[in-house]
N, C-alpha and C positions, 0 to 999 in steps of 0.2 A: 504567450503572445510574442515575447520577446525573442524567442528563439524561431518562429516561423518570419516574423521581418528579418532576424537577422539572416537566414535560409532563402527567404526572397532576393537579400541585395545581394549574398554569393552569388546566386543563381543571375543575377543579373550583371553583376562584374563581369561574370564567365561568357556568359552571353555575349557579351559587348566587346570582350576582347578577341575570343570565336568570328564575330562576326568584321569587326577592323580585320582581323589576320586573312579572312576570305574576300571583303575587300581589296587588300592589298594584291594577293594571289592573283584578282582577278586583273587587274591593273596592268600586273607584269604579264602575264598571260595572252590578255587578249588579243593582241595583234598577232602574236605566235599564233593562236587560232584558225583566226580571220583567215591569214597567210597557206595555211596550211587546206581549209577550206579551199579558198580559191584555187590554188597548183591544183589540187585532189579534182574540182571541177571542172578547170584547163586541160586534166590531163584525159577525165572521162570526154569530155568535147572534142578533143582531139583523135582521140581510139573511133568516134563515130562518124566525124568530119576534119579531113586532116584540112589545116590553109595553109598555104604558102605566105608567111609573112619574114621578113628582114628581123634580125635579131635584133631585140629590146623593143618590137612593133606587137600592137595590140592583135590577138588573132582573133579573138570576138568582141561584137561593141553589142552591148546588153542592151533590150530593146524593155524600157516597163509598162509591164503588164496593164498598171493605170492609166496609159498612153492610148490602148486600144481601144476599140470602140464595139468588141466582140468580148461574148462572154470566158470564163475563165474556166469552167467547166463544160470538158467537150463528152457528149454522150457519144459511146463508139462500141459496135455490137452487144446493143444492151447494157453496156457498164460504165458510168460516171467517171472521169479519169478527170483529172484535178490539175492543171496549166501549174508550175510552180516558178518556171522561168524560161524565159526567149533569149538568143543573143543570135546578132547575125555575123555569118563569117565576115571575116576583115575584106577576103578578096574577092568576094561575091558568090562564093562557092551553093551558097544554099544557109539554112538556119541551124541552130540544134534548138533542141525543146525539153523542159525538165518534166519528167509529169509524175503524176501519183496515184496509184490506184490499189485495188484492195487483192491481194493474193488469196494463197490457203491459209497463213497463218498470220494475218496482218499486213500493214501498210508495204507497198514495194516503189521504191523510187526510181527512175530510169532514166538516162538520157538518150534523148535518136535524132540521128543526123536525119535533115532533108534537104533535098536537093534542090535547086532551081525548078526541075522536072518534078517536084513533087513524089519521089519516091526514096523510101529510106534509104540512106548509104549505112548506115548502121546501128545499134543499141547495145547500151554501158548500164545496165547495173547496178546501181550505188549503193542503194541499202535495201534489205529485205529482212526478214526473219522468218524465214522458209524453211520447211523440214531437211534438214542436212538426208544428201542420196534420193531428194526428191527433187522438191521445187527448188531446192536451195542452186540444184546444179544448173540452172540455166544463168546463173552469177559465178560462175565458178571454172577454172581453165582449164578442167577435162578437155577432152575430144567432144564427149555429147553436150559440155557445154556448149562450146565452139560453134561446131553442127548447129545447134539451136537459134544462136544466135544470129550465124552469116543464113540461115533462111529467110532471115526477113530480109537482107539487099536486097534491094529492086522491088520491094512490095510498092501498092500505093496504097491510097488512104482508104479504100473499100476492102484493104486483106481481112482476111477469115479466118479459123483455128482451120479448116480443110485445108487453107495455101498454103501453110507454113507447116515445119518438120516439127511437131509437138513431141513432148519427152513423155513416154508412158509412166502411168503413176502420180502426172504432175499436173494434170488437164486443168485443173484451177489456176494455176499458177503461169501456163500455157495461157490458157484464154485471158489472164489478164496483160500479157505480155503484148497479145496479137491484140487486143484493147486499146492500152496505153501508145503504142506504136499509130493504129489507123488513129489515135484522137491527135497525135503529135501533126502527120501529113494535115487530118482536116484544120486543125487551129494554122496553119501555114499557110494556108490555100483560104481561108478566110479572112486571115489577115491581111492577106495581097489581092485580095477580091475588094477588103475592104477601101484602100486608097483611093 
């Protein structure tokens, strides 16, 4: 008996100081983070809607979601695509929209510019886990990525896998992209309907 409490308080020493040391870690870390987060999502916001703003000037002023009076989930050719954030351009350019929806191989995140006019200026990528040489490449700086991508400018919120250049091999991942995209323009065009 004496050797399994003595076995418990190691176990729990070790625990406790495991756990302070990750503590700490976390501490000095987190704003490195955050920091790093935000540039990374600056920088996706920008690749899809550039602004002109004055250096040290905010280029998007984040709009929350809890502020709306519309839902957070926008259905769009059949698929749930999941609102995850708004910000509108600093100079009025139009919004971006983060959204979420479900690929071939799991969750895909994306960001897509819209424009005043309601039509994409562009979509970024952020995370997916898409079959590398399939789905993975419309995330990706090939040519077919590329191609894949700038088809959707100019779309609006009614596009379709027929209107946009789909990657053969990747129609999942494709439909979820033309998905995520028309649910971005609708959530846009709803929220300014909303006012």
């Amino acid at each position: 008996m004496n050797k399994i409490l003595k076995l418990a308080l190691v176990l729990f020493v070790i625990c406790a100081i495991v756990a302070g040391i990750l503590g700490a870690v976390d501490l000095i870390t987190r704003d490195r983070i955050q920091a790093y987060q935000t540039n990374r999502t600056n920088r996706a916001r920008a690749a899809v809607l550039p602004v002109k703003a004055a250096e040290g000037e905010e280029m998007y002023v984040d709009i929350p979601l809890d502020s709306l009076s519309i839902p957070a989930t926008v259905t769009a050719n059949g698929q749930d695509v999941e609102i995850l954030s708004m910000a509108r351009a600093a100079d009025g350019s139009g919004h971006v929209v983060e959204v979420k929806f479900s690929g071939a191989q799991g969750n895909v995140v994306m960001i897509v510019g819209v424009s005043n006019e309601l039509t994409c200026t562009g979509i970024s990528i952020t995370q997916h886990s898409e079959t590398p040489g399939l789905g993975a490449v419309a995330a990706s700086d090939t040519d077919k990525g590329a191609r894949f991508r700038d088809s959707f400018i100019g779309v609006d919120g009614s596009v379709q896998l027929k209107d946009i250049d789909a990657m053969s091999g990747a129609t999942i991942t494709s439909r979820g992209v033309t998905a995520g995209t028309a649910a971005a323009i609708q959530f846009v065009e709803a929220m300014l309907n909303a006012k």
